[in-house]
Structures are given as C-alpha cells and as structure tokens.
C-alpha positions as CSV (number, residue, x, y, z in Angstrom):
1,X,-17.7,-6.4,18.5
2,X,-20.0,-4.0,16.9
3,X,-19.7,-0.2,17.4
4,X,-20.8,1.6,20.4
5,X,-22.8,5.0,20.5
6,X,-24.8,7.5,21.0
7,X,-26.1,11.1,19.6
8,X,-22.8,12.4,20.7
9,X,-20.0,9.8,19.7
10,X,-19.7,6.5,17.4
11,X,-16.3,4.1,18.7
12,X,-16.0,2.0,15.6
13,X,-13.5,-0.9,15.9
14,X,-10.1,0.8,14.5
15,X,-9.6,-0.9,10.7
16,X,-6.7,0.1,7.8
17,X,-9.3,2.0,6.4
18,X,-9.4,4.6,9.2
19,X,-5.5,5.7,8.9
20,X,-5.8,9.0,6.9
21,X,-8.9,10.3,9.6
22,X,-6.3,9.3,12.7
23,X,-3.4,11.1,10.5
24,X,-5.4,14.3,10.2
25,X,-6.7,13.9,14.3
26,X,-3.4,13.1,15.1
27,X,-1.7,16.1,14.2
28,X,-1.5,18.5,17.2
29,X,1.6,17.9,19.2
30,X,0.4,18.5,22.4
31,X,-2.1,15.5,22.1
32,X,1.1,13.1,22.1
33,X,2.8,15.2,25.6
34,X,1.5,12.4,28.0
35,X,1.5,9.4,25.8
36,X,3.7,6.0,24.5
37,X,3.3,7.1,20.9
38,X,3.4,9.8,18.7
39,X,0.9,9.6,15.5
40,X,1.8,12.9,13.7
41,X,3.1,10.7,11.1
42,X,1.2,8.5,9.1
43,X,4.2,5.7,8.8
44,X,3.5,5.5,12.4
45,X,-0.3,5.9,12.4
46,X,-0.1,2.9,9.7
47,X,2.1,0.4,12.0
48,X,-0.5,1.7,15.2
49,X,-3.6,0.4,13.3
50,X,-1.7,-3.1,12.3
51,X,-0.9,-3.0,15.9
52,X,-4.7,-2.3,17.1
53,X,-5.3,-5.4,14.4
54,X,-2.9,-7.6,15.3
55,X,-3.6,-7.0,18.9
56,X,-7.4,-7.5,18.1
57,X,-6.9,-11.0,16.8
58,X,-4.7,-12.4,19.3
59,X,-7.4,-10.8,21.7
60,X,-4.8,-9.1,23.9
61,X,-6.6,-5.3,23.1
62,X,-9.3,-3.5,21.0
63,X,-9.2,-0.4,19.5
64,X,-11.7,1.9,18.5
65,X,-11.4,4.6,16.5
66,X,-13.5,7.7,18.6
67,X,-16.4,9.6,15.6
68,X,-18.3,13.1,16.3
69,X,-21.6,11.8,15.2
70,X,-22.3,15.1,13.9
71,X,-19.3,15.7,11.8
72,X,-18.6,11.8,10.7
73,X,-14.6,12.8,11.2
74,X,-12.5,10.8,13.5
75,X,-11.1,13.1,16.3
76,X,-9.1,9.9,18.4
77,X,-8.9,6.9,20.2
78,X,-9.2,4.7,22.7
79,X,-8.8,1.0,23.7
80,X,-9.9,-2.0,25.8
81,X,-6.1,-3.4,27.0
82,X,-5.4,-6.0,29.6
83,X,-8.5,-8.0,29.3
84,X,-8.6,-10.9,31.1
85,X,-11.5,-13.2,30.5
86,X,-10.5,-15.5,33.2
87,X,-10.7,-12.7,35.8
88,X,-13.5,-10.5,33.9
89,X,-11.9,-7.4,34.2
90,X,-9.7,-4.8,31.5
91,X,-8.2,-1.7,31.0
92,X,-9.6,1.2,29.4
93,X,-7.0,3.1,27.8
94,X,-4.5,4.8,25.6
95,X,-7.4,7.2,25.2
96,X,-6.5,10.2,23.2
97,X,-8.3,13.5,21.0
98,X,-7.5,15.9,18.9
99,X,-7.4,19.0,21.5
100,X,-10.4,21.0,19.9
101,X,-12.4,18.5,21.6
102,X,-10.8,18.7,25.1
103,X,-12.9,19.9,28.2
104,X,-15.9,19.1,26.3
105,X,-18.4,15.9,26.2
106,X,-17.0,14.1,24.0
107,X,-14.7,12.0,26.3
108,X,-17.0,11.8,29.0
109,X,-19.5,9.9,26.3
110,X,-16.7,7.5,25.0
111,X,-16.2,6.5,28.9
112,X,-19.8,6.1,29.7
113,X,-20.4,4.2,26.4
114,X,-17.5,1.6,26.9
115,X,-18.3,1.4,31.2
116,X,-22.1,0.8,29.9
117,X,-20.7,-1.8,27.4
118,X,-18.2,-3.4,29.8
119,X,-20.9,-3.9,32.6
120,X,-24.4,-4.5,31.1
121,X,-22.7,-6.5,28.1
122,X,-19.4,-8.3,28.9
123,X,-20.6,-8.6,33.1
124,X,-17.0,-8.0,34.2
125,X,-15.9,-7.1,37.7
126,X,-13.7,-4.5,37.2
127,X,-12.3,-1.9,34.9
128,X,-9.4,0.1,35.7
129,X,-7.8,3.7,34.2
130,X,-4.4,4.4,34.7
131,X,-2.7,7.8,33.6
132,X,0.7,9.6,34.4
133,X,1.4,11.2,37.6
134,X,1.9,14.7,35.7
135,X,-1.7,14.2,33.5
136,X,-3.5,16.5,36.3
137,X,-6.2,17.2,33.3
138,X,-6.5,13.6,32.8
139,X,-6.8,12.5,36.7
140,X,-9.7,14.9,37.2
141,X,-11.7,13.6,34.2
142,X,-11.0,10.3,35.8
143,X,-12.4,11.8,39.2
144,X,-14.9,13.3,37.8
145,X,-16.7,10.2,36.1
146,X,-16.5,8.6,39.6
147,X,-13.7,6.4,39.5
148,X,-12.0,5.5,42.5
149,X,-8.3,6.5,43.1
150,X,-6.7,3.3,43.8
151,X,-3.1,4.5,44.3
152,X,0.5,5.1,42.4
153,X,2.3,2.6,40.7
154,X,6.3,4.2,41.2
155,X,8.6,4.7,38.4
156,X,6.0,2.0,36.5
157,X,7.1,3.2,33.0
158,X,10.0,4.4,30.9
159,X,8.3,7.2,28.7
160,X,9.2,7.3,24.8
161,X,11.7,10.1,25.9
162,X,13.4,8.3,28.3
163,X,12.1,9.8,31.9
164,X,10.4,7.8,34.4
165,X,6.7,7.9,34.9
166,X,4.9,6.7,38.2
167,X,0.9,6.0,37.3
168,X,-2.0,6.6,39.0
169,X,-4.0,3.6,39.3
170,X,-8.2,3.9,39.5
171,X,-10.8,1.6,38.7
172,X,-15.2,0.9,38.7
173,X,-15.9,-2.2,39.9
174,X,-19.1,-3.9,39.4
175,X,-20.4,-2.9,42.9
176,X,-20.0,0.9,41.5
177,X,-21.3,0.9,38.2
178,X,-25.2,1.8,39.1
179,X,-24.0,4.6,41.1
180,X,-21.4,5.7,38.4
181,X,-24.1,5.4,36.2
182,X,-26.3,7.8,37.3
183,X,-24.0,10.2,37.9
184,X,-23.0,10.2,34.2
185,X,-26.7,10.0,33.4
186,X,-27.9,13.0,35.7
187,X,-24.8,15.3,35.5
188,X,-22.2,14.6,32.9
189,X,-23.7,13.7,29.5
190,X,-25.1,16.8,29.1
C-alpha cells in the first residue's frame, strides 16, 4: 500500500525505521490513558512496530505511522484492524497523537484520508470506530466526522490495568460516505 496524504498529513506504512520518531511522539503519558499499550518506552515501541509488521504480512492489520507534512516528524498512529476481504469491511483504529496535536486538524485529515482511501480505493461496505466508554473526547471526534453511533459493546475489554471497558461501537457505511464526505470537505478540513 503506498502512503496516503495531503498538505496537512502523510500516513506512511509503519517500518523498523520509524521507532525512534514513535519513541519521541510517544512520550506524554496522557496519550496512553485510554489505550491497550503504552509506547513511552522504546523496548516496547520496538516489539509494536514488529507487531504492525508481522501483523502486516499475515494481513490481519496495517499500520501507519501519522507525519505533519510541515515538520516531517512523526506525531502517532493509526491502523486498518479487522479487515475482512470476504465481507469488505475493517476497523479503523488504535489511533493515537502526541497531545500538542489534539483538538486540531490533524486527526480529522488522517480520518478523511483513510475513509477516502477505504471507499474510492478498496470499495468496502463498511468501516467501523470503536473507542472506550470514558473517551468522551474521542466519541465526539467520532460524531463530529459523521459517523453513526451504533451502540455499546458491555464489559468488551479487560484494559492493560485490569478494569473493564464497555466500547462504543460506530461505523460509515458505503451508503454514507458521499454525505460524510462533504461534510469533511465543506467544514472540517479547514
């Protein structure tokens, strides 16, 4: 797959080369509060991109390290996970930034360039987003890129500290995607 982007952001499939820019993205510990891992050390960053690699290969997930186009520095990432060619659909997820770039563009550019990529280039029929029941910040990004608020998945996951996290569930399917579209292109790229 090649990269994906636009004047805003570059997603570059995630490669070994790429651990030291995730180790110095990674390093703000609030980044990690909602999420399976914790990359503030490289030992772990290193075993996540063999993961994305290994994962990559087998074709069960694909990674992408997230660039400002500006800056050339890594500042996250985000993956393609549960893709099912049989039932042309995945999972955008495990989407994460260093937090100077929260409440800014940057995200809302990664999602519209891999919806754009998932629809006009792969055809599938649905993609969903899932995020904890406590992520408030991240279910209104969700909303607010139009997807659809499918419902909560109770006690779906064991978080890395041992709690219990129900997940919301949304998705675009293909029916939505010209109307999702234009709302990113008329109000949220900006």
């Amino acid at each position: 797959m090649q990269k994906l982007e636009n004047n805003v952001v570059q997603l570059n499939p995630m490669e070994l080369d790429h651990v030291e820019g995730i180790c110095e993205a990674a390093q703000d510990k609030r980044i990690w509060e909602h999420m399976s891992v914790d990359l503030t050390e490289k030992s772990r960053v290193i075993h996540y991109v063999k993961d994305a690699i290994q994962k990559r290969e087998q074709g069960t997930g694909f990674a992408f390290v997230i660039v400002n186009k500006k800056t050339g520095k890594i500042i996250g990432a985000t993956w393609f996970l549960d893709i099912s060619a049989q039932h042309k659909h995945l999972e955008i997820g495990s989407t994460w930034m260093n937090p100077i770039y929260w409440r800014t563009n940057f995200n809302t550019n990664c999602k519209y360039l891999l919806l754009k990529y998932c629809f006009e280039e792969l055809s599938l029929n649905r993609v969903q987003i899932k995020t904890g029941h406590e992520n408030i910040r991240s279910q209104k990004a969700i909303e607010r890129i139009g997807a659809v608020k499918e419902g909560v998945l109770r006690n779906h996951m064991i978080r890395k500290e041992g709690t219990i996290r129900h997940t919301v569930l949304y998705s675009v399917i293909k029916e939505d995607w010209a109307k999702v579209k234009k709302l990113f292109q008329e109000h949220l790229l900006i």
